[in-house]
TIVEXMAR-784790 format. One record per residue (C-alpha): x, y, z. Coordinates in steps of 0.1 Angstrom, whole numbers. Layout:
// TIVEXMAR-784790
site u X, v Y, w Z
...
//
This chain:
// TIVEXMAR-784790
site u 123, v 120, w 271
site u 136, v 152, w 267
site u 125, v 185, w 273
site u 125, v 199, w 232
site u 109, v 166, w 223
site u 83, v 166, w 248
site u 77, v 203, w 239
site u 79, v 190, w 203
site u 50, v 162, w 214
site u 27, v 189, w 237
site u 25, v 215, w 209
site u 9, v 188, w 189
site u -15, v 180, w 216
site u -23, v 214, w 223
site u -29, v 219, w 185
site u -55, v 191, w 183
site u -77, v 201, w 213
site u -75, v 237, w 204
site u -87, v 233, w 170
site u -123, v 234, w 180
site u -124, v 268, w 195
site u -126, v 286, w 164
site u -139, v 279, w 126
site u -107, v 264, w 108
site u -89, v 276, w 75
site u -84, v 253, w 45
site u -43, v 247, w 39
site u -30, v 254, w 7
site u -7, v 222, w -8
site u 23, v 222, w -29
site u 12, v 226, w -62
site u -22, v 235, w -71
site u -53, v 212, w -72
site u -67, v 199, w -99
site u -100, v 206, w -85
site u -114, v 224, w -51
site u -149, v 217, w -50
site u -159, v 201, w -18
site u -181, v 174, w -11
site u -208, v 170, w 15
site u -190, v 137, w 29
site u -153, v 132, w 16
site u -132, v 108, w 24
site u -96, v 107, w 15
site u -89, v 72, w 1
site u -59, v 49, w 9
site u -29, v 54, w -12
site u 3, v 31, w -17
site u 26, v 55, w -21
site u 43, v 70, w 5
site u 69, v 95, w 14
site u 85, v 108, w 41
site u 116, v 140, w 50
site u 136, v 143, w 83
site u 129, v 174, w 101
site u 139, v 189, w 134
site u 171, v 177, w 132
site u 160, v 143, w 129
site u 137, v 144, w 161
site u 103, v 142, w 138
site u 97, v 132, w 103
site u 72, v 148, w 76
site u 52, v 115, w 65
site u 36, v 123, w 29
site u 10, v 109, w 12
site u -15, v 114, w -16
site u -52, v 128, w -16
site u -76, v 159, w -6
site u -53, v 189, w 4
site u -76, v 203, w 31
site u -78, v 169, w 48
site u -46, v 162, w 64
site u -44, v 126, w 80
site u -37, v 129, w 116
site u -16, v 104, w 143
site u -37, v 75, w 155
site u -20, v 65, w 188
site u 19, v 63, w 199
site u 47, v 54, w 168
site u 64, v 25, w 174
site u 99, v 18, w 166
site u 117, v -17, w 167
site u 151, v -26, w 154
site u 156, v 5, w 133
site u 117, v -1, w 118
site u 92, v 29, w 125
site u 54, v 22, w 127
site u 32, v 48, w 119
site u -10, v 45, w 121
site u -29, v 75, w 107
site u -59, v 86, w 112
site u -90, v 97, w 93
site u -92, v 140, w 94
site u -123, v 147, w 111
site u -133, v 182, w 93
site u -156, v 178, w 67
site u -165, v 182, w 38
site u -131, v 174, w 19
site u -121, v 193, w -10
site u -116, v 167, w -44
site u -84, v 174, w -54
site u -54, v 149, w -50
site u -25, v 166, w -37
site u 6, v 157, w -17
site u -2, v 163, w 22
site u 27, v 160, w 51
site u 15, v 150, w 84
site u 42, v 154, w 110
site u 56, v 129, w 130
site u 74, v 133, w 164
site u 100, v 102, w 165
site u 99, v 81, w 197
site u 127, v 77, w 217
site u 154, v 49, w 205
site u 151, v 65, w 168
site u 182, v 74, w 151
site u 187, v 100, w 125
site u 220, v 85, w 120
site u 209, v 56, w 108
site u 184, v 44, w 77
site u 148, v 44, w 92
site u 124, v 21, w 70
site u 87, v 32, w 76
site u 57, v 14, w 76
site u 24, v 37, w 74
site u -10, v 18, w 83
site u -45, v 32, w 93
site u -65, v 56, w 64
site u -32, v 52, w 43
site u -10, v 21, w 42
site u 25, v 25, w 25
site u 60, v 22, w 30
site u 97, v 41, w 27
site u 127, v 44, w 36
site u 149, v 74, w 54
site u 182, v 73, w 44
site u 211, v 81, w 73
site u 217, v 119, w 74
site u 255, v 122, w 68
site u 254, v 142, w 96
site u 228, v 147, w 122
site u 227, v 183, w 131
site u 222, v 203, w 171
site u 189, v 204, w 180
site u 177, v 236, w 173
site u 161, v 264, w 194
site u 126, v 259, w 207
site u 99, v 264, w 175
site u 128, v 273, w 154
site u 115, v 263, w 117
site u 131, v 230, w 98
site u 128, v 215, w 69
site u 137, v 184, w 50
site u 139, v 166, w 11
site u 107, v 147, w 4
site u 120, v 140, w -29
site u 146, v 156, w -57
site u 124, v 185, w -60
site u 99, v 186, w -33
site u 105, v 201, w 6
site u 87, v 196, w 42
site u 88, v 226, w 59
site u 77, v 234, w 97
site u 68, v 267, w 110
site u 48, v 275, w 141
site u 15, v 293, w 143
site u -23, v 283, w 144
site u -26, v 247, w 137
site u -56, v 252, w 118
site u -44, v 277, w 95
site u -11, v 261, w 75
site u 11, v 288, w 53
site u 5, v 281, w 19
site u 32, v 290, w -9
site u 34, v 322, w -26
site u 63, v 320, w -45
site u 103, v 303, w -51
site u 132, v 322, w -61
site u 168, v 324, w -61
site u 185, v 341, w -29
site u 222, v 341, w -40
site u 231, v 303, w -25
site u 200, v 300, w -8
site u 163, v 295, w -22
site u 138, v 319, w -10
site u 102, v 305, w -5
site u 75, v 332, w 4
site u 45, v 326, w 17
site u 16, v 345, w 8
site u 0, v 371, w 27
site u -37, v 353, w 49
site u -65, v 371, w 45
site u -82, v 400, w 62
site u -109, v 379, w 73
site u -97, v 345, w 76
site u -107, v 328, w 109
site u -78, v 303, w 130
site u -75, v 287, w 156
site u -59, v 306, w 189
site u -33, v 277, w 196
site u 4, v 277, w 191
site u 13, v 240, w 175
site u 37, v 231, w 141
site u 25, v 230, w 109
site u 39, v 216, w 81
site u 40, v 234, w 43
site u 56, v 213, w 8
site u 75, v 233, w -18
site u 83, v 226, w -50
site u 120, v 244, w -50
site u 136, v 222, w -77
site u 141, v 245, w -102
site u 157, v 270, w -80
site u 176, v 245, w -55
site u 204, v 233, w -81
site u 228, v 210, w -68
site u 249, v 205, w -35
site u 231, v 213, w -3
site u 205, v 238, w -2
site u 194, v 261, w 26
site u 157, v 283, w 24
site u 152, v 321, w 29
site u 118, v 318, w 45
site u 93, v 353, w 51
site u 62, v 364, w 48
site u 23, v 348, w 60
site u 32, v 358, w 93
site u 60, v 335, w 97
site u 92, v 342, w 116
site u 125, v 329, w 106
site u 156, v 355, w 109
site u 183, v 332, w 94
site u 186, v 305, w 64
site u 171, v 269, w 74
site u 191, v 241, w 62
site u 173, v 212, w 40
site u 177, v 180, w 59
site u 189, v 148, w 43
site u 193, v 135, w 6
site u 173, v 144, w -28
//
């Protein structure tokens, strides 16, 4: 395995045994929900329909599905890949109480070794959401990039995954989309004064809605602002 995907790999397992040293911050989703009133013992419920975007230049994959926006399904044990086919369990969110609202969500997912960006990656999702997709190929799969360097990827015509680094527990949530002369400039909004994350170091992932800025051709994002760091344009992995 190699040394950015096992960093790729610890970060998330630092993220998940650090969450519990401090009170957690809800994440903000895409688009706003319909309704955020919790309930005292939300589940998110199964969804067919499922989604995924290449990241990291192709190393990990944002796997998106439907239901509460502050309860993000986790990994449940190792993917497994055979003969181009990617298996993904997820997990149940243990934080409670969920807010009501149904909202896409992106859990990321480091690829095991043997997957190949290159090639179309079908993807079966089982566990507290079953579904399936298909990757197509990227055209062409780019250098891995620095250490925590952000990425992002299509979900769909309209929607992006995007990865930043930071507290796991506290995700950037959206402030606005705008034109950047060739590029598309997302903002995220400013936290607030008092919220409370956790003291880890792990990637998070954040959807846009950029498709009325993004036009067509391939599009590349201006990212700033809620404390996230990212000096030069990301390009959007894969096809709309």
């Amino acid at each position: 395995m190699s040394r950015s995907r096992l960093t790729l790999v610890g970060l998330l397992g630092a993220g998940l045994l650090a969450a519990g040293a401090l009170t957690g911050c809800a994440s903000g989703a895409a688009s706003p929900p319909g309704s955020s009133s919790p309930t005292d013992a939300a589940t998110p419920t199964p969804a067919g329909e499922v989604s995924a975007a290449w990241l990291d230049a192709g190393r990990a994959i944002a796997v998106v599905t439907s239901g509460s926006s502050s309860c993000v399904p986790t990994v449940g044990g190792e993917p497994r890949i055979v003969d181009g086919a990617l298996t993904v369990d997820l997990a149940e969110p243990t934080q409670e109480p969920c807010t009501r609202d149904l909202a896409p969500r992106a859990t990321l997912v480091p690829l095991p070794e043997g997957a190949d960006a290159g090639a179309a990656l079908t993807l079966t999702v089982t566990g507290a959401v079953e579904g399936e997709t298909t990757l197509a190929a990227l055209a062409d799969v780019p250098s891995p990039p620095d250490d925590f360097a952000p990425s992002a990827g299509w979900v769909s015509p309209s929607l992006v995954a995007i990865v930043t680094y930071g507290s796991s527990s506290c995700r950037p949530t959206v402030e606005s989309v705008s034109t950047d002369g060739d590029d598309v400039a997302v903002r995220f909004a400013t936290p607030p004064a008092d919220q409370v994350c956790t003291m880890d170091f792990a990637p998070r992932v954040t959807l846009a809605d950029v498709g009325a800025e993004a036009g067509d051709g391939p599009v590349s994002l201006v990212l700033s602002g809620g404390d996230v760091q990212a000096s030069d344009p990301i390009p959007v992995l894969g096809d709309r």
